[in-house]
C-alpha positions, 0 to 999 in steps of 0.5 A: 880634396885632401887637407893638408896636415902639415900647417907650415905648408898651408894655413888653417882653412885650405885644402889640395885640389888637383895639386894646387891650393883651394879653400876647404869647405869645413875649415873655412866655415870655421875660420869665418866663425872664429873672425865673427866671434873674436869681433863678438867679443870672444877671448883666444881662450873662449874661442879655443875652448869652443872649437875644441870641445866642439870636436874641430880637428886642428890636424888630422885626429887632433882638435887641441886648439890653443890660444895660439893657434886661434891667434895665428888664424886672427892674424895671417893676412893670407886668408885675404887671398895673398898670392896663390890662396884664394880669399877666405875674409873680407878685408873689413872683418880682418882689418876690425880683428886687428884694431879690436886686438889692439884695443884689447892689448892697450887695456889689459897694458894700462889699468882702467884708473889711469891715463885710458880712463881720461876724456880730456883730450891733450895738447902740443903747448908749442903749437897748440895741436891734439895730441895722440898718446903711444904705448910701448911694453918694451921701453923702459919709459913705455908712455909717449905722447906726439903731435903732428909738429914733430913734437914728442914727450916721453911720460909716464901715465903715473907722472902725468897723474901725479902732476895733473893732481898737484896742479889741483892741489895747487889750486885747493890750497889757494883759489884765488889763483883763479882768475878772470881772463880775456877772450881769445878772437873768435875768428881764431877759435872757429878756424881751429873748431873748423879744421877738427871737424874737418880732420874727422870727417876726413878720417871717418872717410875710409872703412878701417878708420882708427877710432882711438885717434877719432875719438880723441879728435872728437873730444878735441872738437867738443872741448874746442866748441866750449871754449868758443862759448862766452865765460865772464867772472861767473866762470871763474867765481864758480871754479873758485868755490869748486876749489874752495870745497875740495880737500886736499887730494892724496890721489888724482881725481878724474871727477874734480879734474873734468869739472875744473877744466878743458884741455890738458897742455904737454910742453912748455916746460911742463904739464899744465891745465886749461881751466873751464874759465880759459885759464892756462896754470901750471903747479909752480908758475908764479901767476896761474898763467902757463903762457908765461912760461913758455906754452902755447894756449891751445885756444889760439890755435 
């Protein structure tokens, strides 16, 4: 068996038998550890850094491994045995290194104070669906976030902040804004927490589900199941006082925003909370209520 030294013939891993590819018994052991200890929790660069200190020949005489090298064995999707080359790593490993990259990118994209740091989940005020939020690096505007309507705001993490902080400072500045408001049906409010827990289920059915977009759903659900709890002027008397205690804010405050509030409502004109009481508002709607102005309350959905 003669590895191969040209790796723009053949990947890391594989070797020549009688002509024709085959797995090379050192190489693939190595390939295996890289997958296990990228999902350990190892950086391109720790794994690297192992592998060449270790003495793994790359090439033939060579054991310069890079972050690079170790990324391009991460991601080619031949060692699932595409083709002529036999398998090397089962599909989960492969497909959990790729979602953990993904995840990885997302957070060295968006710092840990901003939009990845809230636990609210958002919704479509058109149709009162959850949204998903999408990150591009290229785009001027890199933040988006879509709803299975078709819908689709473009909007920067620090915008939506800044919004969302003055939704808050609104509601400093004038507590009694607050108000009591009337139930929504509960046949209506079951059938939306009914379809969440179906879509999770759904989702959670196959091996290499997105655990972003579960995630969000569950938050979703566990924010729908409150909503469907009875609130009466207690609800609405205790946001006043939280209100009433707060000083104004010079940046947004996840802490205050999760104790005020249930969802965040994308659309309808603008940006809009839905308080702890059931309350829509908005940072400029005349009477507190965004419903008024056009936007969907999500707990009639």
């Amino acid at each position: 068996m003669e590895t191969l030294k040209n790796r723009y013939t053949a990947p890391f891993g594989y070797a020549i038998e009688m002509g024709r590819l085959a797995i090379h018994p050192g190489e693939s052991k190595i390939v295996r550890q890289i997958f296990a200890d990228y999902l350990a929790g190892q950086s391109l660069k720790q794994i690297a850094e192992s592998l060449a200190q270790q003495g793994v020949e790359y090439l033939p005489g060579e054991s310069a491994w890079n972050k690079n090298r170790v990324k391009r064995v991460l991601e080619d999707a031949r060692y699932l045995g595409a083709g002529e080359f036999p398998a090397l790593v089962c599909e989960a490993d492969f497909h959990a290194v790729q979602n953990q990259k993904q995840e990885r990118n997302d957070r060295r994209a968006i710092p840990e104070s901003h939009v990845s740091q809230l636990t609210l989940p958002v919704y479509c005020a058109a149709c009162g669906e959850v949204m998903k939020r999408q990150h591009k690096a290229r785009l001027p505007v890199q933040e988006s976030w879509q709803c299975p309507c078709g819908a689709k705001i473009w909007l920067a993490d620090s915008d939506l902040l800044r919004e969302i902080t003055e939704i808050l400072n609104r509601l400093i500045a004038n507590p009694a804004l607050i108000s009591e408001q009337q139930e929504p049906p509960d046949e209506a409010r079951q059938l939306g927490i009914r379809r969440l827990q179906n879509e999770i289920g759904r989702q959670m059915e196959g091996f290499d589900f997105d655990r972003d977009a579960v995630q969000q759903d569950i938050f979703a659900l566990a924010a729908a199941k409150f909503a469907a709890l009875p609130s009466g002027p207690a609800t609405t008397y205790l946001l006043r006082g939280l209100f009433e205690k707060s000083a104004t804010l010079d940046a947004f405050s996840r802490e205050l925003l999760e104790a005020a509030a249930l969802q965040i409502v994308l659309g309808g004109g603008g940006i809009f909370l839905k308080l702890k009481n059931k309350q829509v508002v908005g940072k400029d709607d005349d009477d507190g209520s965004a419903t008024e102005n056009g936007a969907h309350d999500p707990g009639e959905a």
